[in-house]
C-alpha positions as CSV (number, residue, x, y, z in Angstrom):
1,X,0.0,0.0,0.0
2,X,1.1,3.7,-0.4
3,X,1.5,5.9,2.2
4,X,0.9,9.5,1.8
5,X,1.4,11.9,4.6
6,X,-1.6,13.7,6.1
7,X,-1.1,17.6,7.7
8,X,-3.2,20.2,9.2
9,X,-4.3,23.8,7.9
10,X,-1.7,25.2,9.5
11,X,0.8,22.8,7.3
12,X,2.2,20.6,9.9
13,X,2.5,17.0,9.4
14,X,0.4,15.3,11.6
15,X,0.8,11.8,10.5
16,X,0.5,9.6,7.6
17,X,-2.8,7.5,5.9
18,X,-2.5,4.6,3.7
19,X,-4.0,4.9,0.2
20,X,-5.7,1.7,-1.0
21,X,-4.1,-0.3,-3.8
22,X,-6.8,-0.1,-6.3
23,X,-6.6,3.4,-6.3
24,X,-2.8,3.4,-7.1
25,X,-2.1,0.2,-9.4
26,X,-4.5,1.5,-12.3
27,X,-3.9,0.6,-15.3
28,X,-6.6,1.7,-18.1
29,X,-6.8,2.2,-22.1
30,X,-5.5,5.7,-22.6
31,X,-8.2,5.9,-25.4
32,X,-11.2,5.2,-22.8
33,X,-9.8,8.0,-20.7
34,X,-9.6,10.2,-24.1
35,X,-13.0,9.1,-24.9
36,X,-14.0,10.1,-21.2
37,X,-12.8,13.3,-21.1
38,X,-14.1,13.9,-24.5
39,X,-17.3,12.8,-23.9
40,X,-17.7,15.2,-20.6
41,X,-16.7,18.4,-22.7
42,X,-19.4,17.5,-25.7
43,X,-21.8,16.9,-23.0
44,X,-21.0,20.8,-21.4
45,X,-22.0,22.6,-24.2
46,X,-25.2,24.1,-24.9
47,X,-25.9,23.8,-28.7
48,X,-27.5,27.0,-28.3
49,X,-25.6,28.8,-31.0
50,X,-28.2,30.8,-33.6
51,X,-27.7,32.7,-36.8
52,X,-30.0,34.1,-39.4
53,X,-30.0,33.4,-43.1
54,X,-30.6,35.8,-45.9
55,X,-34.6,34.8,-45.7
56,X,-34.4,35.5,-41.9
57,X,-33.0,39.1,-41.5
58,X,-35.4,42.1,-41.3
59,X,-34.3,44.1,-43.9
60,X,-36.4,45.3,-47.3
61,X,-36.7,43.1,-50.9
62,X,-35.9,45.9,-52.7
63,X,-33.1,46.2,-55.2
64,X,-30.3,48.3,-54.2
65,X,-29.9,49.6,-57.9
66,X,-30.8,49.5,-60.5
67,X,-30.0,45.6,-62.3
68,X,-28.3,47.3,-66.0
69,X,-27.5,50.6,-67.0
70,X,-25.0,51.3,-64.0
71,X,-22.1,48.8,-65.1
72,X,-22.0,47.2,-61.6
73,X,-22.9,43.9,-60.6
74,X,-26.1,42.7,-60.6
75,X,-27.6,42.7,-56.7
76,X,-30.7,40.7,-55.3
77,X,-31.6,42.9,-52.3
78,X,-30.0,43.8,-49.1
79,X,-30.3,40.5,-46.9
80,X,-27.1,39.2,-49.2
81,X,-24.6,37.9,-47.0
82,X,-21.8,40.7,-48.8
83,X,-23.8,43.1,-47.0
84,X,-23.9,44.8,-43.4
85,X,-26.3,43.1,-41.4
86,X,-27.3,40.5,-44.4
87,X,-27.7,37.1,-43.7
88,X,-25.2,34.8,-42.8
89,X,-23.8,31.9,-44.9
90,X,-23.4,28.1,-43.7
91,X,-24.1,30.2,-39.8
92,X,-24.6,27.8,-37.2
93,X,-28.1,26.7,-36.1
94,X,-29.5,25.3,-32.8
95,X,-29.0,21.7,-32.9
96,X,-30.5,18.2,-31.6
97,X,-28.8,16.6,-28.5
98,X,-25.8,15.9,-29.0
99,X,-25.6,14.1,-25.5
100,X,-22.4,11.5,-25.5
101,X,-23.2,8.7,-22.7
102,X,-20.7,7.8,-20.8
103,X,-20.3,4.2,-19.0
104,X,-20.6,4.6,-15.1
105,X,-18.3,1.7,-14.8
106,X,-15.7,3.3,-17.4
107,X,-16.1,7.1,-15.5
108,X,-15.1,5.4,-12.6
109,X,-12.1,3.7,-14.2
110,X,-11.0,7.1,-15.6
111,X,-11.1,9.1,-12.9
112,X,-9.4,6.3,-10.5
113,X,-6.5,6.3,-12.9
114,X,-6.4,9.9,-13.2
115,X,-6.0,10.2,-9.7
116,X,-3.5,7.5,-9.6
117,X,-1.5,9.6,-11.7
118,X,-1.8,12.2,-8.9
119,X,-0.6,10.2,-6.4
120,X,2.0,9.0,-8.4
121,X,3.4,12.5,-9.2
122,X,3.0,13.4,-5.4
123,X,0.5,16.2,-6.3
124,X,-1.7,14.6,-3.8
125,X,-2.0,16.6,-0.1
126,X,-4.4,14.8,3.0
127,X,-6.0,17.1,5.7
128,X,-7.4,16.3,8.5
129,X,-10.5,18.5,7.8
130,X,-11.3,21.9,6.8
131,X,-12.9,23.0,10.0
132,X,-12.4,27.0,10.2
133,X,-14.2,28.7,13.1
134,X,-14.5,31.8,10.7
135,X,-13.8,32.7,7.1
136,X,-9.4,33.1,7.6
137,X,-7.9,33.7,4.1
138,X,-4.5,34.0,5.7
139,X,-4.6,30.6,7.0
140,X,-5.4,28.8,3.0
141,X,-3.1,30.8,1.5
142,X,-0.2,29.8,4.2
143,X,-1.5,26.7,3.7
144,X,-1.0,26.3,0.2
145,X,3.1,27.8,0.6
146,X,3.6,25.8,3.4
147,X,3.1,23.3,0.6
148,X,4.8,24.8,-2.2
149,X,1.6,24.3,-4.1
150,X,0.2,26.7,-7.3
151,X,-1.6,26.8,-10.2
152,X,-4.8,25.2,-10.1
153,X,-5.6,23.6,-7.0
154,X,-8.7,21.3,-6.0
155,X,-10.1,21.2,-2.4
156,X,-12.1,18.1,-1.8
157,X,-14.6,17.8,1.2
158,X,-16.2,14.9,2.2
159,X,-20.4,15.3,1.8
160,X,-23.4,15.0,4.8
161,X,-25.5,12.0,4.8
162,X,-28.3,10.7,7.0
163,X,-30.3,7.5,6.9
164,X,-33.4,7.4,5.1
165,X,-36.2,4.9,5.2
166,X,-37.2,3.5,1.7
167,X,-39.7,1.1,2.3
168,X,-38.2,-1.8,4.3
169,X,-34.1,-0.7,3.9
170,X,-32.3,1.9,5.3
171,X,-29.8,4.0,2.8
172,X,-27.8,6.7,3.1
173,X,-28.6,10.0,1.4
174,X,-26.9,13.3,0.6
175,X,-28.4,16.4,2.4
176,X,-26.8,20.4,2.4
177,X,-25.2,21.5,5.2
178,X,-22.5,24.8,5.7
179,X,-19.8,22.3,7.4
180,X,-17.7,24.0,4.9
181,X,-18.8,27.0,4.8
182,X,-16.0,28.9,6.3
183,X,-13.8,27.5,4.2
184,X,-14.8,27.8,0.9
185,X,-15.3,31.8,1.8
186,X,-11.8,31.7,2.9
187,X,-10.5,29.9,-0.6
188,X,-12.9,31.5,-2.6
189,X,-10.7,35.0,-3.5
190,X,-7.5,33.1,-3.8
191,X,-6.8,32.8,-7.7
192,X,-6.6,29.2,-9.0
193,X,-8.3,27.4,-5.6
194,X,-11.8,25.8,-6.3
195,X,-13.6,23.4,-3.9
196,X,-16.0,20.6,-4.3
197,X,-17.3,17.5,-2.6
198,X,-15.5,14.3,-3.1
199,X,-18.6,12.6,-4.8
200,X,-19.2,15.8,-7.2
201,X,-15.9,15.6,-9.2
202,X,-15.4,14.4,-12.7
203,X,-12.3,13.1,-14.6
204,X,-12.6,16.5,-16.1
205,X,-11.7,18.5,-12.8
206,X,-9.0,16.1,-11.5
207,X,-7.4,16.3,-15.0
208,X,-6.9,20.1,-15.4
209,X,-6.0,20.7,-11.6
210,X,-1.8,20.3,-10.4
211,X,-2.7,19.6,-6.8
212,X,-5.4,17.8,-5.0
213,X,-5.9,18.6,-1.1
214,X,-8.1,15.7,0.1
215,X,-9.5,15.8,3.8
216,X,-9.4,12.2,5.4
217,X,-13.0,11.7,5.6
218,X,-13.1,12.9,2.0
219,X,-10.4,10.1,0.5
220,X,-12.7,7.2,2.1
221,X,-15.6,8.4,0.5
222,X,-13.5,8.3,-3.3
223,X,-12.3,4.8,-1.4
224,X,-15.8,3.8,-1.1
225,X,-17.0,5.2,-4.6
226,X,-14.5,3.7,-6.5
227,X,-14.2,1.0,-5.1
């Protein structure tokens, strides 16, 4: 097993926490991973794009000028494309979804093996938690040069869950709280930081951020999910 070191806000070492094997010895096809990461970027955007042909566009049928007599070249009206605020040619137009689905068993392989690429790199910090009795900039920042850590860097906080009857079982379901609160107010101004619950992130987040700072709570919920 691999052992990573865990530390405290203030940046002291305050022990050390095993990482489970299947989340280090990953191995994957690269192009699943491409496909992955792909897939997630189609999937963000909104097809919403619009443009108006030369039938669309408000403007008048008639003739600029005369067709003969004026030796220049003959003109339709207007709404041609070769003039200001004609229509446009080939424009885009909204179109169907274009959703890409994506295997919940192949997510999860990506984004183990994209964070076992963290941990390989050390790019990988453990907390003990992000418990801040009040919103303390200061303390992130020191945090985070304590560590020697910049560019883009992921906080990851482990959700709140309470037991729920459905029907005759008992599971566990996400509800909202401010445990983090604090924090995130604190992180929030610092350029480059972002925060997010363990459970949230996607292949696409771990893949574009240097560092990941985990709280312990936080890695055995990945543990769990990816499991």
């Amino acid at each position: 097993m691999t052992t990573l070191k865990k530390f405290n806000l203030n940046g002291e070492e305050v022990g050390e926490i095993q990482i489970a094997d299947h989340l280090v010895d990953v191995e994957v096809s690269g192009q699943m991973v491409k496909d992955y990461i792909v897939a997630l970027r189609a999937n963000a955007r909104q097809w919403s794009a619009n443009t108006k042909g030369r039938s669309e566009v408000n403007h008048t049928t008639k003739k600029p000028h005369p067709q003969k007599g004026g030796g220049r070249a003959r003109q339709g009206s207007l709404a041609a494309p070769q003039y200001k605020g004609g229509g446009r040619v080939f424009g885009p137009k909204p179109k169907f979804d274009q959703h890409v689905k994506i295997n919940v068993r192949e997510k999860r392989a990506a984004i183990r093996f994209l964070l076992s690429e963290k941990i390989r790199e050390n790019r990988i910090r453990i907390v003990e938690n992000f418990q801040l009795d009040q919103p303390r900039t200061k303390q992130v920042a020191g945090f985070l040069k304590s560590q020697s850590m910049n560019g883009r860097v992921l906080f990851l906080g482990e959700g709140s869950y309470a037991n729920v009857m459905i029907g005759d079982e008992s599971q566990k379901v996400s509800v909202q709280d401010k445990k983090h609160e604090n924090f995130v107010r604190s992180a929030r101004n610092i350029p480059g930081v972002s925060f997010s619950l363990a459970t949230n992130i996607s292949g696409y987040d771990v893949l574009v951020a240097r560092e990941l700072v985990i709280t312990e709570a936080a890695l055995q919920e990945i543990n769990e999910w990816l499991s």
